[in-house]
C-alpha positions, 0 to 999 in steps of 0.5 A: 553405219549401222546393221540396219542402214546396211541391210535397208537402205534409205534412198530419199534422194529419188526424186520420184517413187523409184519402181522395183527394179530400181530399188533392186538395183540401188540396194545392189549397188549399195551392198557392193559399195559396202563390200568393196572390190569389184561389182558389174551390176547390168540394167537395160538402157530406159530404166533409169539406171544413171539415176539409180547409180546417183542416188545409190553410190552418194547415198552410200558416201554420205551414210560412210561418212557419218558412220565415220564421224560417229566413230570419230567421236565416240573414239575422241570422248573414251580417249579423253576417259581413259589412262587419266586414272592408270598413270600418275602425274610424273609419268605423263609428264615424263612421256610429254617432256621427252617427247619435247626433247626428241623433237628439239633433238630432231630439228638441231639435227635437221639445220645441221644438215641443211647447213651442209647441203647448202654449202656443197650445193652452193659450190656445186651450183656456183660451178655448174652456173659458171659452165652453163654461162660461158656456153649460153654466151657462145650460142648467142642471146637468139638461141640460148633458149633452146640449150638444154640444160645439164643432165643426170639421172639419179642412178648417175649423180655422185653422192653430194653433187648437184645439178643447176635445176631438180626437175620435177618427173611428177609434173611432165608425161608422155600424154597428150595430155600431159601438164606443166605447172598450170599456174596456181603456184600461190595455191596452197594445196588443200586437203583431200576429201576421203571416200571420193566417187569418180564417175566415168562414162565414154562420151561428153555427151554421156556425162552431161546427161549424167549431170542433168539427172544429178541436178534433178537430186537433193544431192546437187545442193548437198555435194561437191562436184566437178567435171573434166574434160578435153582441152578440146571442149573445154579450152577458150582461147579462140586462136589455140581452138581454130587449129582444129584437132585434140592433137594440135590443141594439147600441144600448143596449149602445152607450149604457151605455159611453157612460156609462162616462164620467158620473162624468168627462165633460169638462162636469164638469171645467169645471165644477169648473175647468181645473185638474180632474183627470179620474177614471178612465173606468168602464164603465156596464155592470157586465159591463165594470167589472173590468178584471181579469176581462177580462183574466183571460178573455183568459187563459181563452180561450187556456188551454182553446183553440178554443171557439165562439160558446157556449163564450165566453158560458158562460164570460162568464156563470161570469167576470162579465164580457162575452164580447163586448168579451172576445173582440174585444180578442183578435184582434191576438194570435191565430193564427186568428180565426172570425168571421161574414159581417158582421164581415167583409165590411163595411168599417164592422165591420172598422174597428170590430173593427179587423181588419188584412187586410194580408198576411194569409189569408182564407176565406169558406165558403158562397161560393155566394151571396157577390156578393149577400150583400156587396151587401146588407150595403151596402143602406140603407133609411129608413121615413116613420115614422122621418124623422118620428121624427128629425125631431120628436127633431132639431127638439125639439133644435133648438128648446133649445138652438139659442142655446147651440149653436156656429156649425157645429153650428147650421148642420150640423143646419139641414142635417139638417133641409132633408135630413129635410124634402125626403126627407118631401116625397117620401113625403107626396107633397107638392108640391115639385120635379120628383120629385113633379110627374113622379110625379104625371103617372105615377100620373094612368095609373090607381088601381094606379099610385099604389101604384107603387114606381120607382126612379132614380139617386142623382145624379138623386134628388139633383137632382130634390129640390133637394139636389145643392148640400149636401156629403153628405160633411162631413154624414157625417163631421159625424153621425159625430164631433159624437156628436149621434146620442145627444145628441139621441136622449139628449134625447128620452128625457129629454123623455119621462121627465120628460113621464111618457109612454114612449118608445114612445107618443111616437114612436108606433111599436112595434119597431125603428122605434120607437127615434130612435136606431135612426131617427137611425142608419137616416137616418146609412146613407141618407146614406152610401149618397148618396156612393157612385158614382152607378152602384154602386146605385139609390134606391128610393122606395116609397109605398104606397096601403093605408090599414093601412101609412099609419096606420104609414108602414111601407108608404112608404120610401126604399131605396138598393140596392147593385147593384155588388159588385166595389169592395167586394170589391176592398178584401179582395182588395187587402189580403190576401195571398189571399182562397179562396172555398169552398163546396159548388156555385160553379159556374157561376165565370163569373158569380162572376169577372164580378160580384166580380173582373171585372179578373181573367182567367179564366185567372189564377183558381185554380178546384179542383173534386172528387167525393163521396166517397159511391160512386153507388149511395148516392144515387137521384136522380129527375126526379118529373114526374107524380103518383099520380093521372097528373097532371102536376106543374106548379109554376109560378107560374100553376099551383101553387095549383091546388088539383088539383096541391096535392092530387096533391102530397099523394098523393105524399107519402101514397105515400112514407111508406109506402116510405121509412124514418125522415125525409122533408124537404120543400122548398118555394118560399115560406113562403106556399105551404108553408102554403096547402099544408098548409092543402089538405092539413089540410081534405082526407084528405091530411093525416090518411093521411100522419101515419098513417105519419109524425108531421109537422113544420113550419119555424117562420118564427121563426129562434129556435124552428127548434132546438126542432123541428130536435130533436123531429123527430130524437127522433121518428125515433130513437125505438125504433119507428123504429129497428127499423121495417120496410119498408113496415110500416104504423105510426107510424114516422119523420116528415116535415119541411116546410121552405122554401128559403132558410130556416134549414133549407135553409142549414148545417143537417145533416140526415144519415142518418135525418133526411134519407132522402128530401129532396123539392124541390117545383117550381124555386124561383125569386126572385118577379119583383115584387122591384124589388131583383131586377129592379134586380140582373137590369138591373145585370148584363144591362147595361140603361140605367137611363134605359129607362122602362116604357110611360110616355113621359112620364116624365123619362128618370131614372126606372123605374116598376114596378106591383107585379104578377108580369107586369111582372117578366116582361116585364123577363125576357122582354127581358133578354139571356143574361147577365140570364136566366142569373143569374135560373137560377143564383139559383134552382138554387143554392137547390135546390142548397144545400136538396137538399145538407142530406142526404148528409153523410158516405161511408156516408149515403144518400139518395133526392132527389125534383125534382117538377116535370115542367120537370126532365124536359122536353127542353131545347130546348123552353125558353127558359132553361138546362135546370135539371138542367145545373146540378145537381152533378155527383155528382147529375146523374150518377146522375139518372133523367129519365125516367119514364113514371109514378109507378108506376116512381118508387115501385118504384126507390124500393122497391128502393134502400132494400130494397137499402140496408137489406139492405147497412147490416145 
């Protein structure tokens, strides 16, 4: 690459002449690429910056590409012109025969000691079949296949002995969505391409619009792409689908390519004798069979270019065969891989995907919330009714076949057990240790207090239960290479089928919780969680008092919450040649740079920041702080389910339905007000006078319904008697939306021109201050001791007891420092940020954006907090009207921006 293409890039692959911002935007892209490490470059949503992002990041990989082949060839062409003249004939020759020596050498050497590693593994193995016959015939041609084989970590074998089988840890995780061999065994693997580009973004939905904008590129015809997905949105096999959620899915699809191996398994071949021949490994999904279709869908893909996440399942559906292991088998072969968070950003996923970032290009889109997004993935949560399903499934185990079982495996799993037990004692409020007696003298203060959650160190949680002297680290790995999760969750069906009871009945569970698979996996997270750092996170452990979750133990669970992200996110950082962060609204980088990458200096990050490309008279931002009626809006916490300020919200809206045109959207704080809103709304005269005007629509909680609605509600405002509806004209016209933040609607989705004309934020979001897991994060970041109990001095110091109730949150708030308060403000306006940037999508769009609540207005110096509105977009906060002595003035700046508009769009 020359000085040239450094400095000006040629960006030729824009389909259309980019503005300026998008120029600034794909050059500080580029130069960040160049660069390398990490870069957060911030551009508003509407402004084409998934197209920027495209055109920058491949335009880069191209031009590296062809610098690199330059190079090449210029290096090959002076290699052959040098030493030619330097060295005379009988040295070279001299070199080159020696060399041939060495390598004769080297392969003598290597047959010798295959021939002696074979001659003590086949005594070894002779003796190990031998054993492991005799006590498959014992249990019985029924249940041999639930055996576990012998096993030995490696820090166990005695130098020269050998096991029956080598398992291969590479190939199993603790993931849901861990993999086995995905049935491309007659594959050779091809060789990786170099300067790769992983593209990640939240949600499905993102990333298909991402591959829409790509196919509108010249590099659609020019690259490699593939995109990945969950075994959920992308798995074919009708009868695996109808078990409903990701959790079910992973785990059958998990067990039938175990069943690729029944026709063969090793059991059966030592059974028939050492000397068997093993079949070929087939697949017990009848998507994976042919592995002609595979690979004649890997042909596919790359013929017709970039296709999405839906694109890959019509295709599997038309082949017969799976979208899911078709696409994943692609990516060492790709030039561009779009992938979500998950498959990312966990190590297990990246391992199972086998996802090389070294010397490689990552972009995480929708940065905005990435610190809190890692750790969650990190979290780790196991419910008293799960230990009790594991434990009955470990024990029944146990119990058969605890004879036939090898020294290691008996002992690893009467490990298993005093773990399972010592977690139960906790949540049964058994009398066992120091733990119980400490929470005891805790819950003795009052009746409330023996609903209380509290939290501890996980080197403390260890101690107090008498476990601290069992090596979690070879339990984990032990768990993750014996195969005993399927072994026993295998048995347990097979005990309940032949007992004629369904498996749901004997665990005595609905859902998730139900499956001793999906038990055994939530117990194999706990466990991996306990070898992190005792101050990357804390242990939650929550015992509910309701009668209702004690039939179930739903409400009594052990947690483990990951409080620190920067180890995590170090592991990218580390391998990739760059890792760019983008998003509509990163600001404020501080806290990003503190909480993901503390050890780079604010000065080393690449920070790019641009405008709208929409002029501001396109938008009308106001500061909406008394209603209709005079009332003040107060939606805090204390006030907001006044019926009084519930109806004064309602007049609002009676009054804007009749001034703004097409659709209204409405974003408020929690699902549970927005329906004891509407229920206020539906038992008063507010309702019926709004759908006079506009038709209403709800956010449904179920993500899977939210398309449906997402399309009616654009039906109805799209309907001709929208389209052609005056101002003001009183007839049944447009439609208003009520959606909640931090719900689908207010992430990714595009609510553009007549979807989004007026977008309304009801008070300032904030996060509940119940939350323990919040509370825990605020602490975290403020730099609390963790050793600080709550009014009870009693308590050994390990422990922070919380009641539960809103008031206690508060006062962890009210003591923390600036940096505690300042994260609590940014969670909150990044919400608002990212909901009010559903609308304005593109430069001819236009927009009306209501914050009611009068804590918008206030004056600054009157709150303890940053004022909200300072972390408001620049684009928003620019234009925004604070002041406003009644709603009479809101209502009339209203009439005259969408008069004006409207005469302008005519």
């Amino acid at each position: 690459m020359n000085k040239n293409q450094q400095e000006n890039p040629n960006f030729s692959a824009f389909p259309f002449k980019p503005y300026s911002i998008q120029i600034d935007f794909m050059n500080a892209l580029y130069q960040s690429l160049n660069q390398g490490g990490i870069s957060m470059l911030e551009s508003p949503t509407g402004t084409g910056k998934t197209m920027s992002v495209i055109c920058s990041a491949l335009q880069w990989v191209v031009d590296r590409r062809r610098q690199q082949e330059e190079e090449k060839a210029l290096g090959l062409m002076s290699g052959k012109n040098e030493g030619l003249d330097d060295e005379p004939d009988w040295m070279r020759d001299f070199v080159v025969n020696n060399n041939d020596q060495k390598e004769v050498k080297r392969k003598i050497k290597k047959e010798k000691f295959r021939a002696v590693l074979g001659k003590s593994d086949n005594d070894c193995r002779k003796k190990n079949i031998g054993d492991l016959k005799k006590k498959i015939d014992e249990v019985g041609d029924d249940e041999d296949e639930f055996l576990l084989e012998e096993y030995e970590s490696e820090d166990e074998k005695v130098e020269g002995t050998s096991v029956v089988s080598k398992r291969k840890a590479s190939k199993s995780s603790f993931s849901s969505s861990s993999e086995d061999e995905s049935g491309d065994d007659d594959e050779e693997e091809e060789e990786e391409k170099k300067l790769k580009v992983y593209f990640c973004s939240r949600t499905h939905s993102q990333l298909s619009q991402f591959v829409k904008e790509l196919r509108k590129t010249v590099f659609a015809d020019e690259i490699d792409v593939v995109s990945l997905g969950s075994r959920k949105n992308l798995c074919i096999n009708q009868e695996v689908l109808a078990l409903g959620n990701s959790t079910r899915i992973n785990e059958r699809c998990l067990e039938l390519q175990k069943k690729k191996k029944n026709d063969a398994t090793k059991v059966k071949n030592i059974r028939v004798g050492t000397g068997a021949r093993r079949t070929k490994a087939s697949s017990g999904c009848p998507m994976l069979k042919k592995h002609r279709l595979q690979k004649e869908f890997r042909d596919e893909v790359s013929q017709q270019g970039p296709l999405d996440i839906e694109d890959l399942a019509n295709l599997g559906r038309t082949m017969g065969t799976c979208p899911y292991y078709g696409s994943r088998s692609m990516v060492r072969k790709v030039d561009l891989v779009v992938l979500p968070y998950q498959s990312l950003l966990s190590k297990s996923s990246r391992e199972a995907l086998g996802l090389n970032l070294k010397s490689n290009i990552v972009i995480i889109d929708e940065a905005h919330n990435l610190a809190d997004s890692l750790i969650n993935m990190y979290d780790s949560k196991i419910t008293l009714s799960q230990l009790e399903n594991v434990h009955r499934h470990v024990e029944r185990y146990f119990v058969r076949f605890r004879n036939l079982l090898g020294a290691a495996n008996r002992r690893y799993i009467q490990t298993l057990m005093v773990l399972i037990q010592a977690f139960l004692r906790v949540l049964l409020n058994e009398k066992d240790g120091n733990l119980i007696d400490s929470c005891r003298d805790i819950e003795q203060a009052s009746e409330e207090r023996r609903a209380s959650d509290f939290t501890m160190a996980i080197n403390d949680f260890l101690f107090e239960l008498n476990i601290d002297n069992i090596n979690l680290v070879k339990l984990v790995k032990y768990i993750k290479e014996s195969n005993i999760m399927h072994k026993v969750s295998g048995y347990g069906e097979k005990m309940a089928t032949l007992e004629k009871v369904s498996a749901l009945n004997v665990t005595g569970e609905h859902g998730e919780d139900g499956s001793c698979q999906s038990a055994f996996q939530a117990l194999a997270d706990m466990l991996l969680s306990l070898v992190n750092k005792d101050s990357d996170g804390r242990i939650i452990i929550s015992r509910s008092s309701s009668t209702s979750f004690r039939k179930q133990g739903q409400g009594r669970y052990i947690k483990y919450v990951m409080l620190s992200a920067e180890k995590i996110f170090s592991e990218i950082v580390d391998e990739a040649h760059a890792v760019v962060l983008v998003g509509g609204t990163l600001q404020p980088i501080e806290e990003t740079r503190e909480r993901l990458f503390p050890w780079l200096q604010s000065n080393q990050l690449h920070f790019f920041s641009c405008g709208h490309i929409v002029p501001p008279e396109s938008i009308m931002p106001i500061a909406v702080s008394r209603g209709p009626s005079g009332r003040s809006f107060d939606f805090s916490y204390s006030s907001r389910s006044s019926a009084d300020m519930m109806r004064e919200l309602g007049l609002l809206l009676c009054n804007l339905v009749s001034v703004v045109p097409q659709g209204i959207v409405v974003f408020f704080p929690s699902f549970d007000y927005e329906s004891r809103v509407y229920e206020n709304w539906e038992s008063s005269d507010i309702l019926a006078r709004i759908t006079k005007r506009k038709r209403v629509f709800r956010e449904p909680r179920n993500n899977m319904d939210v398309e449906s609605v997402l399309k009616e509600y654009k039906d109805t405002i799209y309907s001709p008697s929208s389209v052609t509806s005056e101002v003001n004209q009183a007839s049944h016209t447009g439609a208003v939306l009520l959606a909640v933040v931090g719900a689908k609607l207010s992430e990714g989705i595009n609510l553009s021109d007549g979807m989004g004309r007026c977008v309304i934020m009801v008070g300032l979001p904030y996060a509940s201050p119940s939350d323990i897991e919040l509370l825990e994060r605020i602490k975290h970041i403020d730099g609390f001791k963790n050793s600080k109990s709550l009014d009870n001095p009693g308590i050994s110091a390990s422990y922070d007891v919380y009641g539960g109730d809103i008031q206690g949150g508060f006062s962890i708030l009210r003591n923390s420092s600036h940096r505690g308060k300042e994260y609590y403000e940014n969670l909150c306006m990044k919400a608002v940020n990212q909901s009010i940037g559903r609308a304005i999508r593109h430069i001819n769009d236009y927009a009306a954006i209501l914050l009611v609540d009068t804590r918008y207005a206030s004056d600054s110096s009157k709150r303890s907090f940053t004022h909200p509105t300072t972390k408001l977009p620049n684009w928003i906060k620019d234009r925004l009207v604070t002041s406003t002595k009644n709603y009479g003035e809101v209502h009339r700046s209203l009439h005259q921006f969408f008069k004006l508009k409207k005469t302008c769009c005519q």
